[in-house]
C-alpha positions in Angstrom: 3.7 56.0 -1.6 4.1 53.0 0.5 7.7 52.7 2.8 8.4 49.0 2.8 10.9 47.9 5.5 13.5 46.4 3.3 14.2 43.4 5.7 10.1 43.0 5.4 10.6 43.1 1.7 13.4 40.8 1.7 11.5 38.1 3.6 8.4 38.2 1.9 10.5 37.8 -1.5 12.0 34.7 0.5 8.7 33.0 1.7 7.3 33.8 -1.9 10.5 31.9 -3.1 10.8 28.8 -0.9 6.6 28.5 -1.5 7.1 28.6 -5.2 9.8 26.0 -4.9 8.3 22.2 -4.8 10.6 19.2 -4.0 9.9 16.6 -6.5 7.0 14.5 -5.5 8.1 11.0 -4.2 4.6 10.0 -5.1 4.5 10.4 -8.5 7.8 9.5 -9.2 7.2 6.3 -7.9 7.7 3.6 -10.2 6.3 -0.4 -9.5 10.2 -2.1 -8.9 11.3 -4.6 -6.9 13.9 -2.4 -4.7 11.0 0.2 -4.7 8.3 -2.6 -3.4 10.3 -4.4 -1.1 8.9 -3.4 2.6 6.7 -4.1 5.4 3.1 -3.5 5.1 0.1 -3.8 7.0 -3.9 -4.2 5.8 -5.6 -1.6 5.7 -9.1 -1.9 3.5 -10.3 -4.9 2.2 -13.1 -4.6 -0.6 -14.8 -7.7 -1.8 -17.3 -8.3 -4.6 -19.1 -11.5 -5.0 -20.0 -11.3 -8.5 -19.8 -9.1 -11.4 -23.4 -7.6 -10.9 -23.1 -7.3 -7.0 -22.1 -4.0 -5.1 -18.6 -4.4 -3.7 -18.9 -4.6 0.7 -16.2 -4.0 2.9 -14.6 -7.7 3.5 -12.8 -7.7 6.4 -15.2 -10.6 7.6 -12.8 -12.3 5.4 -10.7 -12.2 8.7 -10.4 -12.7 12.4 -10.4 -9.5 13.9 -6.9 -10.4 15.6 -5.4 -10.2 12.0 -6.6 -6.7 10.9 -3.2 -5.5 12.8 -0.6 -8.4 10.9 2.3 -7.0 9.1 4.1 -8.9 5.8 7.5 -8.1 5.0 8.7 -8.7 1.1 12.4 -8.9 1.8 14.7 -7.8 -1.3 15.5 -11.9 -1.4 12.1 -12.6 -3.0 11.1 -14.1 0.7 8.2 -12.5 2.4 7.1 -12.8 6.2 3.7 -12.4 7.8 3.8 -12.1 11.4 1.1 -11.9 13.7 1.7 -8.7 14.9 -0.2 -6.6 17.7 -3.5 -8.3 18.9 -2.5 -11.6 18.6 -4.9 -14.7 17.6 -5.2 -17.5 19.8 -3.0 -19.4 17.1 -0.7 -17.1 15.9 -0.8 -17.3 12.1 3.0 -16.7 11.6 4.1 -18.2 8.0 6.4 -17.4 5.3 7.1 -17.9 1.5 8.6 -16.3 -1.5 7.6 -13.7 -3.1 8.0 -12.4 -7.6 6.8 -9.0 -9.2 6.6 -9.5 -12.8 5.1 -6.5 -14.4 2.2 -5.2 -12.2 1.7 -9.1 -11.2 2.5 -10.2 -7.7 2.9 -13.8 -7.1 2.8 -14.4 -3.3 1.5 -16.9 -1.0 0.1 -19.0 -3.8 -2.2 -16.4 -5.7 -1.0 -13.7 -8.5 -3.4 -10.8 -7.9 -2.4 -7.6 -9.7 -1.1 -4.1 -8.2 -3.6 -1.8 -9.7 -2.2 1.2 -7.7 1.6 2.0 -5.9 3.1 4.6 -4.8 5.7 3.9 -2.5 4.2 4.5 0.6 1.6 1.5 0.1 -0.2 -0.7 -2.7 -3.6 -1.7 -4.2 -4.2 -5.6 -5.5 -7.3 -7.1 -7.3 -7.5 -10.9 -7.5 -10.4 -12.1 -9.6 -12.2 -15.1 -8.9 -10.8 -15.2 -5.5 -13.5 -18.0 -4.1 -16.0 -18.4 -6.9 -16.1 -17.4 -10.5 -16.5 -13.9 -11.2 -15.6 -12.6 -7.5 -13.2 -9.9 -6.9 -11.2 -9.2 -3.7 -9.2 -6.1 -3.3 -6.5 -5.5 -0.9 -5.1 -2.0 0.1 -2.1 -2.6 2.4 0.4 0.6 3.9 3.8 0.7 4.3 5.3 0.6 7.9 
């Protein structure tokens, strides 16, 4: 038979406990609200598809380089803030506006592209028929 140090014992029942034990995950818990949404976020992937039938390609030559870094703030006032943050362009492209969530809908800056993906930490957005019929831009952006 096997002699087990009982303070061994003891901690290996602990580890086994505090392993078995998950904190609730903020992730999927994560519901699409305004207090929830409100936040600073940056850019990070920018998918673009020019028509229906065409493979989606990576569209950040939607942008100056200098804006890949910008962060927009959606402030719990419905007002939001882009700010040309880190590299900055030649003309900084600073501007501000209001800001709505109804549903998965976002109405911001003009456009009302829905969040098809949130989860606290950051958000997806498609917008259809961005430029031309039957286009599709998609935005992933992080929280800061």
């Amino acid at each position: 038979m096997i002699k087990i140090n009982p303070y061994l014992g003891l901690l290996i029942i602990a580890m086994l406990a505090f392993a078995s034990c998950k904190k609730k995950d903020k992730l999927n818990n994560c519901d699409l609200t305004e207090a929830n949404f409100v936040g600073s976020y940056k850019l990070v992937s920018i998918k673009y598809k020019p028509s229906a039938s065409s493979a989606e390609i990576d569209g950040t030559f939607l942008l100056d380089p200098c804006e890949l870094d910008d962060i927009t703030t959606f402030s719990a006032n419905h007002t939001f803030a882009y700010v040309d943050a880190g590299t900055q362009c030649s003309t900084p492209g600073d501007y501000s506006g209001t800001w709505s969530l109804s549903g998965s809908t976002l109405d911001f800056d003009g456009r009302s592209p829905t969040i098809v993906a949130f989860d606290c930490t950051g958000f997806t957005t498609t917008d259809t028929s961005y430029n031309t019929d039957g286009d599709k831009l998609t935005l992933t952006l992080r929280k800061q």
